[in-house]
C-alpha positions as CSV (number, residue, x, y, z in Angstrom):
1,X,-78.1,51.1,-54.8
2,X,-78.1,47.7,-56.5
3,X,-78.0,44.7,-54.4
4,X,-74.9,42.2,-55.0
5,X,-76.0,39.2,-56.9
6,X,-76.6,35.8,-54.8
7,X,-73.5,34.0,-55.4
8,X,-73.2,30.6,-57.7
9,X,-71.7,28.7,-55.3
10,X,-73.2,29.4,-51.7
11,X,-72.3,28.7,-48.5
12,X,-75.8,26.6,-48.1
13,X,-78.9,25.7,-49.1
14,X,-82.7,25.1,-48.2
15,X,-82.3,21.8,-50.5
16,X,-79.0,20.6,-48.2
17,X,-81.0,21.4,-45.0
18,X,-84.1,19.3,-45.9
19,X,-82.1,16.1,-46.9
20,X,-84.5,16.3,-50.0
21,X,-87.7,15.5,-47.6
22,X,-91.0,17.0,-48.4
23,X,-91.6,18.1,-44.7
24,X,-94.4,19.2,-45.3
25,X,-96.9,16.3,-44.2
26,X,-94.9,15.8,-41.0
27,X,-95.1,19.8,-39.8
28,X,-99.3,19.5,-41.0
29,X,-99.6,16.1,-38.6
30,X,-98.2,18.3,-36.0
31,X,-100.4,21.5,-36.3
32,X,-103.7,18.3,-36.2
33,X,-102.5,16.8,-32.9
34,X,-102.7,19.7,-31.0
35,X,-99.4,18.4,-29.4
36,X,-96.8,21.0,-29.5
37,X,-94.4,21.6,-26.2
38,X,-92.6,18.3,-24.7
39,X,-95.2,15.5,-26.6
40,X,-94.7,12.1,-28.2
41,X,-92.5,13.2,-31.2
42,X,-90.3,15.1,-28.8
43,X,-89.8,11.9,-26.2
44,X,-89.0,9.7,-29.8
45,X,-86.5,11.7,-30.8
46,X,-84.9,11.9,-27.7
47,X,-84.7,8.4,-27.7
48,X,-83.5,8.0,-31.1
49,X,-80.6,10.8,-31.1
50,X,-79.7,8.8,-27.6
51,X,-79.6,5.8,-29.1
52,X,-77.2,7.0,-32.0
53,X,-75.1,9.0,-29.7
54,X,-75.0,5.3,-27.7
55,X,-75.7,6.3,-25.1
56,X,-78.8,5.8,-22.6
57,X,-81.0,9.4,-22.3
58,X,-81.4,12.4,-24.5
59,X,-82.8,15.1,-22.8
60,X,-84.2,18.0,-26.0
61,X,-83.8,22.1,-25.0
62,X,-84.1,25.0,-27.1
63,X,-80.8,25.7,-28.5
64,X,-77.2,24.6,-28.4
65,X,-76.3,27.0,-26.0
66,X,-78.9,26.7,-23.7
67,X,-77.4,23.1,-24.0
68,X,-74.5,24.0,-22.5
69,X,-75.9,26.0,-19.6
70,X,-78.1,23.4,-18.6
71,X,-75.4,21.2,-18.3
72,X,-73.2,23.5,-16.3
73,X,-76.2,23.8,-14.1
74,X,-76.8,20.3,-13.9
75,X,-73.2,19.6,-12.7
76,X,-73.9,22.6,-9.9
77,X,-71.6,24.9,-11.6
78,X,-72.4,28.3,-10.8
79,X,-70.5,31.5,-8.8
80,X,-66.8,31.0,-7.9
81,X,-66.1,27.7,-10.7
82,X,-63.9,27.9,-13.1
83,X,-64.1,25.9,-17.1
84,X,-61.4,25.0,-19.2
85,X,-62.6,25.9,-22.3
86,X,-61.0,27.2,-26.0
87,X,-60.8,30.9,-27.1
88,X,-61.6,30.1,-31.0
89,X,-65.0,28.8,-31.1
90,X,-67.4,31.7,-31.3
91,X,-67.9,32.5,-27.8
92,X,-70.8,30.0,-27.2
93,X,-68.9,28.2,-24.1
94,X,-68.0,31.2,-22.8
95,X,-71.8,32.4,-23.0
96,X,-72.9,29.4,-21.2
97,X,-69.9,29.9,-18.8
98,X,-70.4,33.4,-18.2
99,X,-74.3,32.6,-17.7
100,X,-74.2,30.5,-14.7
101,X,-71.5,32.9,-13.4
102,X,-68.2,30.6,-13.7
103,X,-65.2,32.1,-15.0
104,X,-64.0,30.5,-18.1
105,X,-59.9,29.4,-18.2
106,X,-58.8,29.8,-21.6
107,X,-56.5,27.3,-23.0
108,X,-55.1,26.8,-25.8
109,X,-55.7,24.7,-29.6
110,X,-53.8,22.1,-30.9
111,X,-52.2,23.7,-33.7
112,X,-52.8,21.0,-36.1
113,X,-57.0,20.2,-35.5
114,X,-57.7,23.5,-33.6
115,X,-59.8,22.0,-30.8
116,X,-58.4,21.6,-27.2
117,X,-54.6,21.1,-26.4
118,X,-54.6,17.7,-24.3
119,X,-51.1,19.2,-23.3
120,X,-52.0,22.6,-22.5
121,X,-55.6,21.0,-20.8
122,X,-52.9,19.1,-18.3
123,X,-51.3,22.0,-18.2
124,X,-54.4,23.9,-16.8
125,X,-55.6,20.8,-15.0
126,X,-52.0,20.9,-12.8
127,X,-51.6,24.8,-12.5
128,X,-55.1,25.8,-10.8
129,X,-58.2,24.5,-9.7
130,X,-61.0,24.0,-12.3
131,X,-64.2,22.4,-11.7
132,X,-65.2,21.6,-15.3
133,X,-63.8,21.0,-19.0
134,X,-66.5,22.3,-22.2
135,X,-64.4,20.6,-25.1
136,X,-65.5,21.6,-28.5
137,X,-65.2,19.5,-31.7
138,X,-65.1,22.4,-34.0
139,X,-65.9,22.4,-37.3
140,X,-67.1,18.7,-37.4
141,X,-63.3,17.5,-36.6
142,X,-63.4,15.2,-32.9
143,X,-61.5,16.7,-31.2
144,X,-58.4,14.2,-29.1
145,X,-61.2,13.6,-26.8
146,X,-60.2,10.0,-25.5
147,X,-57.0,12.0,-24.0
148,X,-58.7,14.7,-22.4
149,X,-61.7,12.7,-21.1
150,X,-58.4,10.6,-19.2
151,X,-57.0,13.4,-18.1
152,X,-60.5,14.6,-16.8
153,X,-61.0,11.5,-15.2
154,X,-57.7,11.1,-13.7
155,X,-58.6,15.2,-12.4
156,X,-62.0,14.3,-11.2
157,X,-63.0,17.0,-13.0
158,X,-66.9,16.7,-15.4
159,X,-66.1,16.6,-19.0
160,X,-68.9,18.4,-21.1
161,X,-69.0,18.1,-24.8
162,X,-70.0,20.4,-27.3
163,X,-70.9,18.3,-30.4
164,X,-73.3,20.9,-31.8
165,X,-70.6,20.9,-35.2
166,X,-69.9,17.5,-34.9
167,X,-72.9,15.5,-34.8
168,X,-72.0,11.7,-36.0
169,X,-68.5,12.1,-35.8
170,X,-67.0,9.0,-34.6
171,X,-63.3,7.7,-33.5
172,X,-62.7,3.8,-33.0
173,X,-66.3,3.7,-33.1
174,X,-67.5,5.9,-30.1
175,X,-69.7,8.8,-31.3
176,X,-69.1,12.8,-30.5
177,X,-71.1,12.9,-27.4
178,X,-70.5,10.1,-25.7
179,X,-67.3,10.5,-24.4
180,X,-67.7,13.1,-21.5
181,X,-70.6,13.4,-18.3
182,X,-72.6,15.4,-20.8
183,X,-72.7,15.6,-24.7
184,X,-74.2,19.2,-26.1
185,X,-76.1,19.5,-29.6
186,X,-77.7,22.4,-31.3
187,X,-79.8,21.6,-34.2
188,X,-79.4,25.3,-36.1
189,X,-80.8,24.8,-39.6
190,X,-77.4,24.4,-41.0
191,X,-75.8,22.2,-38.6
192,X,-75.5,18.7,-39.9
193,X,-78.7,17.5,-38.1
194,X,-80.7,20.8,-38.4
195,X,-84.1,21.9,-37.6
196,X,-86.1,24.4,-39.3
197,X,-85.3,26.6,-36.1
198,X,-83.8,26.9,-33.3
199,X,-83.2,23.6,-30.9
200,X,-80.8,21.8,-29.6
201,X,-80.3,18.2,-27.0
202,X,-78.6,16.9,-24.0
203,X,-76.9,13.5,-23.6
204,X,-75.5,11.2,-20.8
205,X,-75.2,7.3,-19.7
206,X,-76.0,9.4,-16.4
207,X,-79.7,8.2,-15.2
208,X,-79.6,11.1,-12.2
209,X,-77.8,13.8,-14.2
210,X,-80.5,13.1,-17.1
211,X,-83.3,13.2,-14.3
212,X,-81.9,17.1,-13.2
213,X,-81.5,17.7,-16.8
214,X,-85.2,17.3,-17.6
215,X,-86.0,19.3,-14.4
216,X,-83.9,22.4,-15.3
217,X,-85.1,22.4,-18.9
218,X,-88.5,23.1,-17.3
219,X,-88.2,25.7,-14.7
220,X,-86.6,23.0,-12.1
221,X,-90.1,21.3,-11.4
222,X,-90.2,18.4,-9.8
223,X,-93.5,18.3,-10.7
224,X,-95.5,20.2,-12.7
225,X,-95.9,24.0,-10.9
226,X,-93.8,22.4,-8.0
227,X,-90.2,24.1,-8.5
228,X,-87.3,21.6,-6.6
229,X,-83.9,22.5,-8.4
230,X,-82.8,26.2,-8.9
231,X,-81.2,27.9,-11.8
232,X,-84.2,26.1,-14.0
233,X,-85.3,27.7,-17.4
234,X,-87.4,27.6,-19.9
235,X,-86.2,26.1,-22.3
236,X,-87.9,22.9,-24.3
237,X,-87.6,21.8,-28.4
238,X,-90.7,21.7,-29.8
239,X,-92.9,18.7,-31.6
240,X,-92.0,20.7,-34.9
241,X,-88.3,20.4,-34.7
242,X,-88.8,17.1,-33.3
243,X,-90.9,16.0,-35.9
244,X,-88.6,16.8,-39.0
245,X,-85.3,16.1,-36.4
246,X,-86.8,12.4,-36.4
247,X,-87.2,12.3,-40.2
248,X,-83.8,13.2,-40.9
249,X,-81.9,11.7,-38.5
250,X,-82.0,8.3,-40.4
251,X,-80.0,10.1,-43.2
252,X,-77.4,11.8,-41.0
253,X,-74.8,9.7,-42.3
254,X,-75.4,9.7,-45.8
255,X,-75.4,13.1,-45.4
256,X,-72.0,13.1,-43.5
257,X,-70.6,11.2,-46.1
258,X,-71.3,13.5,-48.8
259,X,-69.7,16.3,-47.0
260,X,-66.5,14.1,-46.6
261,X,-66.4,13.3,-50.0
262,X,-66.4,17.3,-50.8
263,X,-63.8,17.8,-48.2
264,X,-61.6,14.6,-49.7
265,X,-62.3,16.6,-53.3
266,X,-60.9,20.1,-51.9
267,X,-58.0,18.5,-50.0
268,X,-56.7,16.3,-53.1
269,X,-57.0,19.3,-55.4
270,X,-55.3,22.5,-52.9
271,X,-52.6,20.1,-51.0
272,X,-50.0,21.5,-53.0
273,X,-51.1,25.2,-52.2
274,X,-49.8,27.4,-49.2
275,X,-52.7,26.4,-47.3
276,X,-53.5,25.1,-44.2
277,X,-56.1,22.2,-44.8
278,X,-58.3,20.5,-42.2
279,X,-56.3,17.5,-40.9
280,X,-58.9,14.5,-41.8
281,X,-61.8,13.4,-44.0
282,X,-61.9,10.3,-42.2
283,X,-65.0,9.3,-39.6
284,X,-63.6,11.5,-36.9
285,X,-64.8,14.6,-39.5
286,X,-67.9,15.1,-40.5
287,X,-67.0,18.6,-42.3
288,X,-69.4,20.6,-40.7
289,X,-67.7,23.0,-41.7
290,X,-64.4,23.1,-44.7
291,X,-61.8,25.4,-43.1
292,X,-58.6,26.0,-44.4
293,X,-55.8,28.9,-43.3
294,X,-54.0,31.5,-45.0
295,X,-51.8,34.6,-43.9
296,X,-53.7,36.3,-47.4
297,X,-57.5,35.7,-45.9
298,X,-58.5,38.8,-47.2
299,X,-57.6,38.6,-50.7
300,X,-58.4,35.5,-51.1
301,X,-61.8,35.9,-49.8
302,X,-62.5,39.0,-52.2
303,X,-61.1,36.8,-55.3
304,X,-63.3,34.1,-54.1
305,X,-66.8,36.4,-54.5
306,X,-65.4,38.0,-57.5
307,X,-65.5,34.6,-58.9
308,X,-69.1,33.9,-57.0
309,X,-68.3,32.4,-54.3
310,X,-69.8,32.5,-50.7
311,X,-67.1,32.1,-48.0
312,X,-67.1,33.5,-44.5
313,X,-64.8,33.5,-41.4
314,X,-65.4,31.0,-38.2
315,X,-63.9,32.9,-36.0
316,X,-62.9,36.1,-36.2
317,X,-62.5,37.4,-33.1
318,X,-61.3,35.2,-29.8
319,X,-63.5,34.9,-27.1
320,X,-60.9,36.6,-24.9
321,X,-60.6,39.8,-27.6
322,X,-64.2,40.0,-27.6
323,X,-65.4,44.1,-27.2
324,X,-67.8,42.9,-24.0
325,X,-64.2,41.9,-22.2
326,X,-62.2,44.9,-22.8
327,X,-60.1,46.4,-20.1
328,X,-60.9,43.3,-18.0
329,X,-58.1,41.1,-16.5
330,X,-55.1,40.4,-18.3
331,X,-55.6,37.9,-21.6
332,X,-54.3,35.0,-21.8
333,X,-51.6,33.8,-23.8
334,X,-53.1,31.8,-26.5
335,X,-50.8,32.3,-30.2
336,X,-52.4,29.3,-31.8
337,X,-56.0,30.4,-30.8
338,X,-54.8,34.0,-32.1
339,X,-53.2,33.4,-35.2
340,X,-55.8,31.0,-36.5
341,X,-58.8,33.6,-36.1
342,X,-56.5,35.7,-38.2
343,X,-56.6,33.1,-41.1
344,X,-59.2,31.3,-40.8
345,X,-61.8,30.8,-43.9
346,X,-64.4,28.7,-44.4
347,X,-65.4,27.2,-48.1
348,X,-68.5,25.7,-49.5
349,X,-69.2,22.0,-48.3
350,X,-72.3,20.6,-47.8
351,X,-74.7,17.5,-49.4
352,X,-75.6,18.3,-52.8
353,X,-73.1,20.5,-53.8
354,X,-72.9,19.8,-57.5
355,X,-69.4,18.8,-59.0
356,X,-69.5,22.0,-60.8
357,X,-69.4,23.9,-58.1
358,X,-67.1,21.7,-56.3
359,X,-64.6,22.4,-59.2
360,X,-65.6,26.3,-59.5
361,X,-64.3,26.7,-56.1
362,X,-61.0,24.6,-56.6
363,X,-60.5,26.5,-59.7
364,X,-60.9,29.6,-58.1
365,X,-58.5,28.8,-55.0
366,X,-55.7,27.3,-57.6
367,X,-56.4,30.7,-59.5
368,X,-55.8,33.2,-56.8
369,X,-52.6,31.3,-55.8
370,X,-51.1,30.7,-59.5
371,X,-51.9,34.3,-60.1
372,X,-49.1,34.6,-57.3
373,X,-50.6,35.1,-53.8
């Protein structure tokens, strides 16, 4: 059996991930210093990613995920709590949720960006006690975040926000991150601010919540073997990530504005097409991730790797479809979550995709369409 040749447009690269750095030197001065678990190069990037967040600590963990726990745990939610969170996002919130053993409240997407319904968050927020929001900026688009961090506020209720797609988004100026308690990052290699691994940050203006963060990354020590908070992991980025995390960060923008400008190509060329396209390629999008929706997902995506094109599907499955939660409680009533993992697809955008490609791609789209999809 022959295996399918690599496509000529795909998905991502090793050259997009490296923002055309030779990393090299940087992981070498690493392996010399003999520094590798919580050193200097992990306290400046902290700093640094705080400082572009704006706000005043950055606190770096392991992964996105374990992101999100921590700051659960940080915010003492744990047995008996209940989230608001959103159904379409890949079932990381609920993982962090379902880890600290809250119960997540589904509600549902605004039909037009896909991230949290302020209207069905007040909804929630009137209807049932909840002792914390997670609100995801999927895909890279900011989510309508000044609205639901009000309607957290007016609640009382800790707003948590998980960034990891949407790091340098921006709206009137305010960065993804630093509108809620705590901002969540992952730094997966193909994030927009990746690492060559796995990692991932905390953020907050919050000097005491930043203080328990630090604490529960590390076992819950107070000091070191001296254990003073519970529900502490392990669970630390490394002076490797850090290293080539600082060397990239200074090029996150650049980089974000490349993948705009790829977005701004697609939506000028398919806007006439039965499509659904991502609502902006303004700062509040940092095209993570280029999205678009279609009742023929199917087809399309089989003309689109006849024609050599990668493409996949972010999400497929709602977190309250998923296998692991059949037979449980009734689901909840979510038809814009629903529908839009049933069309969802995602399309090549990332820096350094060539114009070719870029036009490859449009061509192929216009062609599956014309042909009479």
């Amino acid at each position: 059996m022959t295996a399918s040749p690599a496509p000529t447009v795909p998905l991502f690269t090793a050259e997009a991930a490296s923002f055309g750095l030779d990393l090299a030197p940087l992981l070498q001065g690493v392996v010399d210093s003999g520094r590798y678990i919580l050193g200097p190069r992990v306290q400046a990037f902290e700093a640094a990613f705080a400082a572009y967040v704006g706000v005043a600590h950055g606190i770096g963990v392991a992964n996105g995920t374990d992101a999100l726990e921590l700051a659960l745990r940080a915010l003492d939610i744990g047995p008996g709590r209940r989230v608001v969170t959103v159904a379409n996002a890949g079932f990381y919130g609920s993982t962090a949720i379902r880890a600290v053993g809250a119960t997540p409240v589904y509600v549902d997407v605004d039909e037009v960006s896909l991230t949290l319904s302020p209207a069905g968050l007040a909804e929630a927020l009137a209807g049932q006690a909840v002792d914390a929001v997670i609100v995801t900026h999927l895909y890279g688009q900011l989510a309508d975040v000044a609205a639901i961090a009000d309607l957290c506020s007016v609640a009382g209720v800790p707003l948590i926000e998980d960034g990891a797609q949407a790091h340098g988004a921006r709206r009137d100026g305010r960065a993804a991150g630093a509108w809620g308690r705590i901002g969540a990052f992952s730094f997966y290699p193909t994030k927009n601010l990746g690492a060559l691994g796995d990692g991932g940050a905390l953020v907050t203006q919050d000097a005491a919540l930043a203080d328990r963060l630090r604490s529960l990354r590390q076992y819950g020590w107070c000091a070191k073997y001296e254990v003073a908070l519970a529900g502490g992991r392990n669970s630390r980025l490394d002076e490797l990530q850090a290293a080539v995390l600082s060397a990239k960060l200074p090029l996150l923008d650049a980089a974000n504005t490349q993948r705009r400008a790829v977005a701004a190509r697609y939506h000028a060329a398919l806007a006439d097409l039965p499509l659904r396209l991502p609502p902006s390629t303004g700062e509040d999008f940092v095209a993570h991730l280029y999205v678009l929706r279609t009742p023929h997902r199917a087809a399309l995506q089989a003309h689109l790797a006849a024609a050599g094109i990668a493409c996949d599907v972010h999400y497929p499955v709602a977190d309250h479809r998923q296998p692991l939660l059949a037979g449980s409680a009734a689901a909840p009533i979510l038809p814009v979550s629903e529908a839009a993992c049933t069309q969802v697809l995602t399309l090549p955008c990332f820096p350094g995709l060539r114009d070719q490609q870029i036009e490859q791609v449009i061509a192929a789209v216009r062609g599956f369409h014309e042909g009479g999809a």
